[in-house]
C-alpha positions in Angstrom: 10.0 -20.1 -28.1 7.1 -18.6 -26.0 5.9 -15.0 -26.2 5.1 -13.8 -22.8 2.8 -11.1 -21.9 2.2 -9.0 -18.3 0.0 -6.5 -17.2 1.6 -3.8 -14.8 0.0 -0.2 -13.8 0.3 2.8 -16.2 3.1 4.9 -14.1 7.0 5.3 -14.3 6.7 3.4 -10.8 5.4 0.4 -12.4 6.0 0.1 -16.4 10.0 1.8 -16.5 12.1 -0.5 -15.0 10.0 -3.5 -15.9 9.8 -2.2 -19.7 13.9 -1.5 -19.6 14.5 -5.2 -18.7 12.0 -7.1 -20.6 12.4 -7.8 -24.3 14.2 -10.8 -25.6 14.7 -13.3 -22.6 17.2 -16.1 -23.4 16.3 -19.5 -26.1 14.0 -17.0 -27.7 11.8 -16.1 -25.2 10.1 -12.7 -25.3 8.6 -10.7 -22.5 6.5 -7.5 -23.3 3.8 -6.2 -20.8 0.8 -3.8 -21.1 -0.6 -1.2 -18.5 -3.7 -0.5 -17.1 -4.7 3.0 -15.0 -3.9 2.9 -11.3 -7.7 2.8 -10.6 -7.7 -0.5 -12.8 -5.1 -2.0 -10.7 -6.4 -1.0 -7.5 -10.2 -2.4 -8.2 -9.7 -4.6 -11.9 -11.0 -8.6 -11.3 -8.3 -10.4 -10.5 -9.9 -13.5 -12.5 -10.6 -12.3 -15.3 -7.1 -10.6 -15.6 -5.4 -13.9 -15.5 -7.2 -15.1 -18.2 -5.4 -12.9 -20.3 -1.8 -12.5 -19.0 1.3 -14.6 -18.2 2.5 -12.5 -15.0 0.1 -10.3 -13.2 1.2 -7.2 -11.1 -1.2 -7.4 -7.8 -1.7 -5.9 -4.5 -1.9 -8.2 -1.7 -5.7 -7.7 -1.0 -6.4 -9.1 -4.6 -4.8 -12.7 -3.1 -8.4 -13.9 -2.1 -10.0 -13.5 -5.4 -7.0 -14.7 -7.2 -7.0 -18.1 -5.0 -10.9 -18.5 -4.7 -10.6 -18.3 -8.7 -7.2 -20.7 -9.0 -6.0 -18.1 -11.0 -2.4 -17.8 -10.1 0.0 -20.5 -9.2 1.9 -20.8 -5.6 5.8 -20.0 -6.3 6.9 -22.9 -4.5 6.0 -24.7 -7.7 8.5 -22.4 -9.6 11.4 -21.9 -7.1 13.1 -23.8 -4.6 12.8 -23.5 -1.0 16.2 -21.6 -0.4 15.4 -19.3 -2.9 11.9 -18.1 -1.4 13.1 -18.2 1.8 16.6 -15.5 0.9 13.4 -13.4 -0.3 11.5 -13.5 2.7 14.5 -12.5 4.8 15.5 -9.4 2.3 12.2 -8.2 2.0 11.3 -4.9 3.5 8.2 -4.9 6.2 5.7 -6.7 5.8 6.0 -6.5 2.0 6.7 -10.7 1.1 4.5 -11.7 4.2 1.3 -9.8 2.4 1.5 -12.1 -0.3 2.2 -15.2 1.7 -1.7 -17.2 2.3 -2.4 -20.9 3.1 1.5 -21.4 4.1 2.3 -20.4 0.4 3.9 -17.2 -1.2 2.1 -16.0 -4.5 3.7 -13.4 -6.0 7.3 -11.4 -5.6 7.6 -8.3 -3.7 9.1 -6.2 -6.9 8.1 -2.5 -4.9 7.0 -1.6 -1.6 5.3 1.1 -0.6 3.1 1.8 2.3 1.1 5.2 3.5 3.3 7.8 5.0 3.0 11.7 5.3 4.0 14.2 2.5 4.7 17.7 3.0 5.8 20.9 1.1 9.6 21.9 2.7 8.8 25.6 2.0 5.1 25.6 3.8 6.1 23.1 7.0 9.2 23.0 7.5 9.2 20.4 10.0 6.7 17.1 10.4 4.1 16.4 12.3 5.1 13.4 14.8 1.7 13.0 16.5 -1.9 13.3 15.2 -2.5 16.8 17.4 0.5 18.1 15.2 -1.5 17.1 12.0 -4.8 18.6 13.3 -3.1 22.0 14.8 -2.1 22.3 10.8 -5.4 20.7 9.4 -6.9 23.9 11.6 -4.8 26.3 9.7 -6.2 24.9 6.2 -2.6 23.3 5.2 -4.0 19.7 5.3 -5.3 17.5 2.8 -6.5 13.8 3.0 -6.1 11.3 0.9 -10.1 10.2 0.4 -10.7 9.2 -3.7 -11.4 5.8 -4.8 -10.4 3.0 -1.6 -8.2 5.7 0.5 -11.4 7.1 2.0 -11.2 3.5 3.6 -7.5 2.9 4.1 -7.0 6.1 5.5 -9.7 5.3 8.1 -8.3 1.8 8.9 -4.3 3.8 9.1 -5.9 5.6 11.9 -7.3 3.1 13.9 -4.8 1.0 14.3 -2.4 4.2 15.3 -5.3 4.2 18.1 -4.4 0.3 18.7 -6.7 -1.5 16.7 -6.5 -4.3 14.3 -9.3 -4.2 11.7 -10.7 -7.2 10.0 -8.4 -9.4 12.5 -11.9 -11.2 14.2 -15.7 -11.4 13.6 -15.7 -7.9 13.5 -14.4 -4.9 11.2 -13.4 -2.4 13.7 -13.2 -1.9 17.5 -16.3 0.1 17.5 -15.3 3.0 19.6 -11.7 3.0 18.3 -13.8 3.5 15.0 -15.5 6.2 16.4 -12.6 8.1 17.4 -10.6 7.3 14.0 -13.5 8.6 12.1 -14.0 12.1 14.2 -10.0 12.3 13.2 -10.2 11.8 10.2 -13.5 14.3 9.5 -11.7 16.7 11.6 -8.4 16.5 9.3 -10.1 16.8 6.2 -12.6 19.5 7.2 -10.6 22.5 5.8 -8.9 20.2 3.0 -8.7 22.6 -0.7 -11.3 21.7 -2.9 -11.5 19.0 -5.3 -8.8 17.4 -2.8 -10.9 14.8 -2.3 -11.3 13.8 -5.9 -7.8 13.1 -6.2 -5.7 9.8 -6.5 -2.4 9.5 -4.7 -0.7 10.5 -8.0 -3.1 13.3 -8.1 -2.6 14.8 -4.9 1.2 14.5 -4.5 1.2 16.7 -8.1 -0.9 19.1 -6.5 1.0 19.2 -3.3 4.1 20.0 -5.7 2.8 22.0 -8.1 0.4 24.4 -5.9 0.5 26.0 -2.3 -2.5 25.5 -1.4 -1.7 22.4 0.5 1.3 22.1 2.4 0.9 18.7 4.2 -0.6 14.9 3.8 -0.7 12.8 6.6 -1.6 9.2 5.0 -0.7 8.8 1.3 1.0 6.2 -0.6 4.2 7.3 -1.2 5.8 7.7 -4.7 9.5 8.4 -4.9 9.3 9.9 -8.5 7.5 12.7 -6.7 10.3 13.2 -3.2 12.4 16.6 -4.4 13.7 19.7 -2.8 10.7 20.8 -2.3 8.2 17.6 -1.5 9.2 15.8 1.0 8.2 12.5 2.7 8.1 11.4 5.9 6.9 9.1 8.6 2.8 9.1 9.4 2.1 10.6 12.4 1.7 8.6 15.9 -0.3 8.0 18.8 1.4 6.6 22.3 4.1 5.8 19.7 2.4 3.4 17.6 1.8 4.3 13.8 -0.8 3.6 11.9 -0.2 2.7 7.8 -2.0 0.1 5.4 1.0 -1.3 3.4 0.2 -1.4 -0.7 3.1 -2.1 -2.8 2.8 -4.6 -6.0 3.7 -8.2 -6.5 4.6 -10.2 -9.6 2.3 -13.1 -9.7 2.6 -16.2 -12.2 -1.2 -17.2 -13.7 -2.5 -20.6 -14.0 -2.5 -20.0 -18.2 1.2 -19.4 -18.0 3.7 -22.3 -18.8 6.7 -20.1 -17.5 10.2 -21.6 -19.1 13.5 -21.7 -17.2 14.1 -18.0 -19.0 11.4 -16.5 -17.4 12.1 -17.5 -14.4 15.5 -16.5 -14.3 14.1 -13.2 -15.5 11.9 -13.1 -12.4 15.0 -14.0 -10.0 17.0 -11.4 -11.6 14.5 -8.7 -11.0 14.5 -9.4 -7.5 18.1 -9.9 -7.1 19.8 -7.6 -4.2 21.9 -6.1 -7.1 19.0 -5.5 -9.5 16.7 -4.0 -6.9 19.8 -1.3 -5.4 20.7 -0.5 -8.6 18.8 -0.8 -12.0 15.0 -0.8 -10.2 15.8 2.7 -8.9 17.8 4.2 -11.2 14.6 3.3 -13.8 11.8 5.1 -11.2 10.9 2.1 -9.5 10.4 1.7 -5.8 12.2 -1.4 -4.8 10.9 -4.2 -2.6 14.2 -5.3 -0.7 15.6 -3.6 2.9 18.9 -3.5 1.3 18.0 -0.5 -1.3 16.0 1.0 1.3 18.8 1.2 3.5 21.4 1.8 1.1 22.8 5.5 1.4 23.6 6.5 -2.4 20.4 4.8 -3.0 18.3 7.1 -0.3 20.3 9.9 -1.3 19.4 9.8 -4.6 15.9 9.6 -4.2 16.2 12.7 -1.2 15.9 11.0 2.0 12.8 9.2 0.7 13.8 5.7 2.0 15.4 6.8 5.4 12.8 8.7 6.0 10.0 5.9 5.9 11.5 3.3 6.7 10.2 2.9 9.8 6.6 3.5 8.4 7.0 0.5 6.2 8.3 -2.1 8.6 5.3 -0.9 11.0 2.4 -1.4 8.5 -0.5 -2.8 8.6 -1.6 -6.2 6.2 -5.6 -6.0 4.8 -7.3 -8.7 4.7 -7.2 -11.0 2.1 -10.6 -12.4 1.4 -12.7 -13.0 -1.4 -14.8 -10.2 -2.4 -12.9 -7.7 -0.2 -11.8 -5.5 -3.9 -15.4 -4.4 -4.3 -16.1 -4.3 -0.7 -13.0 -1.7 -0.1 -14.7 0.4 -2.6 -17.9 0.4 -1.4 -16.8 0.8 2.2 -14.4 4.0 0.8 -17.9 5.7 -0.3 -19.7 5.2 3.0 -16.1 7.0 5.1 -16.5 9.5 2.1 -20.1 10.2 3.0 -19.4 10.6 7.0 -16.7 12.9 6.2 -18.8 14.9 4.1 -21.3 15.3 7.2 -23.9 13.4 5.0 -24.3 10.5 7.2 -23.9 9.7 10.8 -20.8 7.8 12.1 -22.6 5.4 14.2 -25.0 4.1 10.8 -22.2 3.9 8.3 -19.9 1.9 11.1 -23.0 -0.4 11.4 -22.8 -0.3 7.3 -19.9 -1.2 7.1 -19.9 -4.1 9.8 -23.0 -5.8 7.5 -20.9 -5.3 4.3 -17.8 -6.8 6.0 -19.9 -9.7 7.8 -20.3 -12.3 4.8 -16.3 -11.7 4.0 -15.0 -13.0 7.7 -17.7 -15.4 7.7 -16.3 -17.3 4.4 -13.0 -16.7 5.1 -11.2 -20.5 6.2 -9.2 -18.0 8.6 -6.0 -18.2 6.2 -6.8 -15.4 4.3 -6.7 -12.8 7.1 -3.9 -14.4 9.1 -1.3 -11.9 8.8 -3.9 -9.3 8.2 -2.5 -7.5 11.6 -0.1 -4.9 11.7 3.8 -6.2 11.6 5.6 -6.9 14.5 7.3 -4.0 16.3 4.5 -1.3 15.0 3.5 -0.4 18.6 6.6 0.8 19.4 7.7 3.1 16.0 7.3 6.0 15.4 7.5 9.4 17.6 6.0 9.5 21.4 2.5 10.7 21.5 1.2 14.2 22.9 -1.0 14.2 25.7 -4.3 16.3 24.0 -5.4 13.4 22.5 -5.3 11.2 25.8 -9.6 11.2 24.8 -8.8 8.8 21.3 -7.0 6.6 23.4 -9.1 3.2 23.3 
């Protein structure tokens, strides 16, 4: 009998479902997992995490610490090759391929999610498509951007490559004048943002967005289904020349190098990601599953109030980070420098050039497997809405 532990993030999203169908496992295996805060999971050491825990719930940009450190083991050890390859076929997006490095899958796509917009029915009725729609409601004081801890970052990187760039796909971070423009955007959206906006996590800011009127519309923020209603609703992030621009996040369930999983855990893993599991129990226990066929599924969608059909296409046009070594800390420290532009307390040019020497030593170690994949998913430059012509100055 082996008592296994797991560490998932402290929200109905990540602890419910996994909670409701843990417990005893089968020959008198046990399964209970702990939680840590969101801003644990987004920025926690990977190594040092799988020290302590038998299955780890990761992000995707946490896979170059984890395999610099051996600290989690390739599936293809665990399951057979049919088996990994019916999940890479049902998963949604990009969602399996961001955990797949070195020609190996390393954890299971349990819940996707990538950045889309948000928006209050009662105070915009209908959604931006382009990024002059945002900015004509960013003028009126009804937009908020998503800028605490790494969004600063992510929602910088969402933008360029809506303006048809690839960051962190060569030498260099960004296309520099692509960067340019992306950053003037996103300055320019947050510049009437409500205050302490910019304080908030994802969590944080969708509650606000519900619960007060002083915002009425997000343009990049990882969406949550617990939080689509009658009144909040989600939607896709807005385009340029038809190409949308998202940074997929989501969690995985990875295995650690200290775990001896038995035949019941794995059979507990297979079932969570079964298509029957993931369209049924995973939603109807707040979690945001990880296969097309929920997302596609009608009572499913309609459930959840046209969450899934409404970002659907988002999600299968998102963007993969790169997946080096070091890049947690770096995403932080690059968040604070966006942060600091946006707050017209640096210039654009120096923190681009910042964030080029920060990023340098990453792509420079990297083998190259850890940011293949790192592009945006195939078909991206061709979702989404048609672009409006005001902006014709962003295009690179």
């Amino acid at each position: 009998m082996t008592d296994y532990v797991g560490l998932t993030w402290d929200h109905p999203r990540g602890r419910n479902a996994l909670d409701a169908a843990s417990g005893d496992l089968r020959d008198g295996d046990t399964l209970r997992w702990e939680v840590q805060s969101l801003e644990g999971f987004e920025s926690a050491p990977i190594d040092e995490l799988a020290r302590h825990y038998d299955l780890l719930v990761l992000d995707h940009p946490h896979l170059g610490d984890a395999l610099a450190s051996d600290g989690i083991r390739p599936l293809d050890e665990l399951f057979d090759e049919d088996q990994l390859r019916a999940w890479a076929d049902a998963a949604v997006g990009p969602s399996i391929a961001s955990y797949r490095m070195d020609g190996r899958l390393w954890a299971l796509p349990l819940d996707a999610a990538t950045q889309v917009s948000a928006r209050r029915r009662d105070l915009v009725v209908d959604a931006p498509q382009t990024w002059d729609d945002a900015l004509v409601l960013a003028e009126r004081g009804l937009v908020a951007t998503s800028l605490a801890g790494p969004h600063a970052f992510l929602s910088l990187c969402s933008i360029a490559v809506s303006l048809g760039d690839d960051p962190g796909r060569g030498s260099a971070l960004f296309d520099h004048d692509i960067a340019l423009r992306a950053l003037d955007l996103l300055t320019r959206l947050s510049a009437n943002a409500p205050e302490g906006t910019e304080l908030l996590n994802p969590i944080g800011l969708l509650d606000r967005l519900r619960d007060r009127g002083d915002i009425g519309y997000i343009p990049l923020v990882y969406g949550y289904v617990t939080h689509s209603s009658p009144t909040l609703a989600f939607g896709p992030a807005p385009a340029f020349a038809g190409r949308i621009g998202s940074t997929i996040g989501g969690t995985g369930i990875a295995v650690t190098r200290r775990s001896e999983p038995s035949s019941a855990l794995l059979a507990h893993l297979r079932h969570l990601l079964s298509g029957e599991v993931q369209t049924g129990f995973i939603p109807q226990h707040d979690g945001q599953p990880g296969l097309r066929a929920a997302w596609t599924d009608a009572a499913v969608d309609a459930a959840a109030h046209g969450f899934y059909s409404q970002t659907l296409s988002t999600i299968e046009a998102s963007w993969v980070r790169p997946r080096v070594a070091g890049y947690i800390p770096f995403q932080s420290a690059a968040s604070a420098v966006v942060r600091a532009v946006v707050a017209g307390e640096r210039s654009a040019d120096g923190a681009l050039g910042e964030l080029e020497e920060r990023f340098a030593p990453l792509a420079g170690a990297s083998t190259g497997s850890a940011t293949q994949g790192a592009g945006a998913s195939t078909g991206s430059a061709t979702q989404g809405a048609g672009a409006s012509t005001s902006l014709q100055e962003v295009r690179p």
